[in-house]
N, C-alpha and C positions, 0 to 999 in steps of 0.2 A: 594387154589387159588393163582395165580401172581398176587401178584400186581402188579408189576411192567410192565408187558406185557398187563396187564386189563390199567393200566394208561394208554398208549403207544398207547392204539386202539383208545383211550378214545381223547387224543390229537388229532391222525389224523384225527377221525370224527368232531375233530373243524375246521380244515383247510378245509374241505368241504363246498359244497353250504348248505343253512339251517340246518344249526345244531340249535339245540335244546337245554341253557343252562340245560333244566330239567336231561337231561341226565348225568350232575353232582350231581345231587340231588341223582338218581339213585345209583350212582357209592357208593357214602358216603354210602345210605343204606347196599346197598353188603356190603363194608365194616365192618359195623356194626356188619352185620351176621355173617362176618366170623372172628371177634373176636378183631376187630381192632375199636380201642373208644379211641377219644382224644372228647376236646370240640366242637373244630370247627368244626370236622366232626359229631358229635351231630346235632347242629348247622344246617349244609349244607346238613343234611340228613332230618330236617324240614323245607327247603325252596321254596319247590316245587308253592310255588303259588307268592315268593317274587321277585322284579324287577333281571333281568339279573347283573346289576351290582352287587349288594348286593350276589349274589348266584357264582359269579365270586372270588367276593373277598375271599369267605371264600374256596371256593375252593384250589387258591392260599395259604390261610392258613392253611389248611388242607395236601396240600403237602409239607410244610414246616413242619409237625408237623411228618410226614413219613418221614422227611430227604432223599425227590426224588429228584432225580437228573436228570432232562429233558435234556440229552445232545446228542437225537437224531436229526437232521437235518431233515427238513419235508420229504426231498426223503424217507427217513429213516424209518418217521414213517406210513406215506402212505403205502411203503414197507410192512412191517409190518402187517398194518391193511388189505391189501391186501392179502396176506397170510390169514389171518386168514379167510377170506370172503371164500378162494376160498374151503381152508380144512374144515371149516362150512359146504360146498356145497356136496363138494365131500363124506362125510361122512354123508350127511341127517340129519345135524341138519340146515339147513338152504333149502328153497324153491330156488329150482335153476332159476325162473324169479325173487323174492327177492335180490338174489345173484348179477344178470346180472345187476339190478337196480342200486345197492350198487356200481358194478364196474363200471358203466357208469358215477358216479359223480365221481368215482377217476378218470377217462378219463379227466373228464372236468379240474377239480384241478391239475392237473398232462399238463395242457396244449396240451391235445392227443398225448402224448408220445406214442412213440411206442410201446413200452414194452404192452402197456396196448389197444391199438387200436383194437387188433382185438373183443374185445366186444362192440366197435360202429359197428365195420363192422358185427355184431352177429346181435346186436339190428334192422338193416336194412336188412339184409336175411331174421328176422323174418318177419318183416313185407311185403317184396317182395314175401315169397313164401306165405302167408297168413297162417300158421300154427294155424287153430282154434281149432285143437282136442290138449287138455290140458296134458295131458299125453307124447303126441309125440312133444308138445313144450318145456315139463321140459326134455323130457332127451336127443332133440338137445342141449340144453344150455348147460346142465350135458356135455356134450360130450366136446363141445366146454372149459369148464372148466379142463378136463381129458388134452386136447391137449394144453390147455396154460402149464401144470405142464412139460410134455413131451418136451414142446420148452423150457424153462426154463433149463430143463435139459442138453440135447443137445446143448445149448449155441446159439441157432438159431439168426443168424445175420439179419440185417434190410434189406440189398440184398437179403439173401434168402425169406425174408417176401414179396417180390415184384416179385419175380418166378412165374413160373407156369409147371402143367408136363403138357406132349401131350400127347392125347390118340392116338395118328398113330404113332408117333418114341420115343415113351416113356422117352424121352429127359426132363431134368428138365432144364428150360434157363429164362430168361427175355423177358417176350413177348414182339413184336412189332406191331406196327399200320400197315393194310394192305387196302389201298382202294378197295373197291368191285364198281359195279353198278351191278342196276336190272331194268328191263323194266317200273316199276313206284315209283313215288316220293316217295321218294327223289332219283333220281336214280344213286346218286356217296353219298355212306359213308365211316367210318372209321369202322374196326373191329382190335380188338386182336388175334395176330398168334403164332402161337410156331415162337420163335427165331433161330429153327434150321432145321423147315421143309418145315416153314412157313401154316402149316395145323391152320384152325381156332375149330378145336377139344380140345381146351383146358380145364384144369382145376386151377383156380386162388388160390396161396397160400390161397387170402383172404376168400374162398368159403371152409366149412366145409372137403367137399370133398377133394378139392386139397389139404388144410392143412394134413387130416388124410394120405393119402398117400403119399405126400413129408416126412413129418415127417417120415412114418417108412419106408421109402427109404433109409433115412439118418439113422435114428436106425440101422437097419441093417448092413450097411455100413460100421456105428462106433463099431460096436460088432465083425466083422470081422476084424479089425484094431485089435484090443485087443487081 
C-alpha cells in the first residue's frame, strides 16, 4: 500500500462538500492491516463513534507519528484524487455513475474549473436525453471518462472546449448565434451555427458526440505531426 498517495486522496476528500471525519477512522484501520501501529493510530482506528474534533486530532497525530509531510497545494491534491476516481472507473473497480458523483463534487470544490466541467455538462445530457436503461447509462459516463483521459492528453485548450464540428463543411470553429423565424411563436429566435458555413448541423465540443470526434480529429492530426 501508499501511503502516502492513500493520505493524499484522503486529504482531498476533506476539501470536498460533506466529508465524513469517519473516513479517518477508516484510513487508521488500513493502516493497521497493513502493518503500520503507532498509539495514535491505535487510538484513531477506535474512534468511529467519538466527536469530529477528538477523531481530527488524533489524526493530526497520527501523521506526525508517520512523519508526512502534507506539502500538496489543494489544486494538487484534488488533482490527485481526481485521477484516482477516473483510473478507479476506467478499470472497473469503481461504478461509473459513482464515479460521475464523485467528479461532480470536485466540480463544485474546484469552483467549475474547466478542466473538470465537462462532467456537469455529463450530468445534464444525462438527464436531457433521459437515459433510463442502466447499462447504456454506465458506459456513456465510461465513455465520457475515456475522453477526459484523451483531452488531458492532447493538452486540449479551453477555446477548443467551446468549438464545435459541422456536419456540412466538416470545419471545427466557434459557433455563432444566427437568428431564424418561423410562422408561430415565438417567431424570431437565436440558434447556434458553424462559424464557417454558417449551417446549424452542428455538433458541440460539450455533447459526447462532438467531444469524440474533435478529439480524434486532433489525434490524428497530432500523430501525423510526429
Amino acid at each position: 500500500m501508499d501511503i502516502q498517495n492513500e493520505t493524499y486522496r484522503l486529504l482531498a476528500q476533506k476539501l470536498l462538500t460533506n466529508f465524513d471525519n469517519r473516513k479517518f477512522v477508516n484510513w487508521a484501520v488500513m493502516l493497521l492491516e497493513n502493518g503500520y501501529e503507532t498509539e495514535n493510530i491505535k487510538i484513531l482506528a477506535g474512534l468511529d463513534k467519538s466527536p469530529s474534533q477528538e477523531i481530527e486530532k488524533y489524526f493530526e497525530m497520527s501523521l506526525k507519528d508517520l512523519k508526512f509531510m502534507g506539502e500538496k497545494s489543494a489544486n494538487e491534491l484534488i488533482e490527485i484524487y481526481a485521477e484516482h476516481i477516473i483510473n478507479d472507473v476506467l478499470i472497473g473497480a469503481m461504478n461509473p455513475s459513482l464515479g460521475l458523483s464523485k467528479m461532480l463534487d470536485i466540480v463544485i470544490a474546484t469552483d467549475y474549473n474547466s478542466k473538470y466541467l465537462q462532467f456537469f455538462q455529463l450530468d445534464e445530457d444525462i438527464d436531457y436525453l433521459g437515459l433510463d436503461n442502466n447499462d447504456k447509462k454506465e458506459r456513456y459516463i465510461k465513455k465520457e471518462f475515456e475522453l477526459f483521459i484523451e483531452s488531458e492528453k492532447l493538452q486540449i485548450d479551453d477555446e477548443t472546449k467551446r468549438k464545435a464540428i459541422c456536419n456540412v463543411c466538416g470545419m471545427i470553429s466557434l459557433p455563432t448565434l444566427k437568428t431564424k423565424y418561423k410562422l408561430r411563436r415565438p417567431f424570431k429566435y437565436q440558434t447556434w451555427v458553424c462559424g464557417q458555413c454558417r449551417s446549424d448541423k452542428i455538433e458541440h465540443y460539450s455533447s459526447l458526440t462532438g467531444k469524440s470526434r474533435i478529439i480524434e480529429i486532433i489525434k490524428n492530426h497530432t500523430q501525423q505531426r510526429v
